[in-house]
C-alpha positions as CSV (number, residue, x, y, z in Angstrom):
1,X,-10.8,53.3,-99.3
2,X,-14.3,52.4,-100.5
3,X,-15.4,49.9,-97.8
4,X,-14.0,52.1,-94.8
5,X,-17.8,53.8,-94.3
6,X,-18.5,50.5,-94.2
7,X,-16.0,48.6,-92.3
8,X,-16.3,51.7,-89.8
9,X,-19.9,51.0,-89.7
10,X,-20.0,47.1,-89.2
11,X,-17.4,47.6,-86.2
12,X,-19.9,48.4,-83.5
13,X,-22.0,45.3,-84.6
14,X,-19.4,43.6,-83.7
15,X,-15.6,42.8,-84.6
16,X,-17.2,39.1,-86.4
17,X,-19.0,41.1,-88.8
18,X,-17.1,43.3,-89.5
19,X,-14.1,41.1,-90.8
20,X,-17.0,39.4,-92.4
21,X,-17.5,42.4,-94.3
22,X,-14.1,42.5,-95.1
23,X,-14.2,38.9,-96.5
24,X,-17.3,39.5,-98.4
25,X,-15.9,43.0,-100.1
26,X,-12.5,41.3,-100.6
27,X,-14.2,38.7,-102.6
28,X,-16.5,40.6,-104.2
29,X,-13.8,42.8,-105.7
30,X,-12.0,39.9,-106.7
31,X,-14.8,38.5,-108.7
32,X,-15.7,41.8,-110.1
33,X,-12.3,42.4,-111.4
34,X,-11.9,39.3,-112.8
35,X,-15.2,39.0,-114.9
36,X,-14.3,42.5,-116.3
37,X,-10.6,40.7,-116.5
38,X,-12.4,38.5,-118.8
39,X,-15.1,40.6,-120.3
40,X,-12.2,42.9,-121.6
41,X,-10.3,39.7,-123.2
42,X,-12.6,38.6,-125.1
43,X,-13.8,42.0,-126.6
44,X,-9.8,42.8,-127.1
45,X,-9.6,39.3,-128.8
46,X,-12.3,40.1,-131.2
47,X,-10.2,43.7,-132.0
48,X,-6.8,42.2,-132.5
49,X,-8.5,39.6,-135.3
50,X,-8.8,42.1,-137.7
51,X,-6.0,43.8,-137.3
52,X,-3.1,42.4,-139.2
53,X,0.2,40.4,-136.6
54,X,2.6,43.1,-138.3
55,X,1.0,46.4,-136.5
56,X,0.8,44.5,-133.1
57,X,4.2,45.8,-131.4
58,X,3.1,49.6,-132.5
59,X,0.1,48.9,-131.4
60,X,1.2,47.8,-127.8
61,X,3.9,50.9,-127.2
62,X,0.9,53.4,-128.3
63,X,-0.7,52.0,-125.3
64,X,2.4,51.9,-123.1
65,X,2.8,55.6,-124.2
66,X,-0.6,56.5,-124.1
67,X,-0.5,55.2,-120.5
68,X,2.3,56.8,-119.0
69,X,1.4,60.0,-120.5
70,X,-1.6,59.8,-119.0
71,X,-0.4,59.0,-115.3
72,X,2.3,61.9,-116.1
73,X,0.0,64.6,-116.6
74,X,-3.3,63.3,-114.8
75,X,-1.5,61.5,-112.3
């Protein structure tokens, strides 16, 4: 939904530009999302260093449950 405005925008430039737009916002996402992708490894790497293998599965289904009940009563 965020590049409609735009999209909407580019279309009377003409039809070119605006699936240029497209391309360029498609790939733009994609290389946001996967430098945060990264980003977000590498600080969760440093985390799970100190914390000893043993609390790793209770660790993962807090954040499973934290998740869902967050979609459940936000979502």
């Amino acid at each position: 939904m965020a590049i409609l405005p735009v999209f909407l925008l580019a279309l009377p430039i003409g039809l070119d530009f605006a699936f240029a737009t497209a391309l360029v916002f498609g790939l733009a996402s994609i290389a946001a999302l996967l430098f945060f992708l990264i980003l977000g490894m590498t600080g969760l790497a440093r985390v799970f260093e100190r914390i000893p293998s043993r609390y790793n599965d209770a660790l993962v289904g807090f954040v499973i449950a934290a998740v869902g009940t967050y979609v459940l009563v936000l979502g």
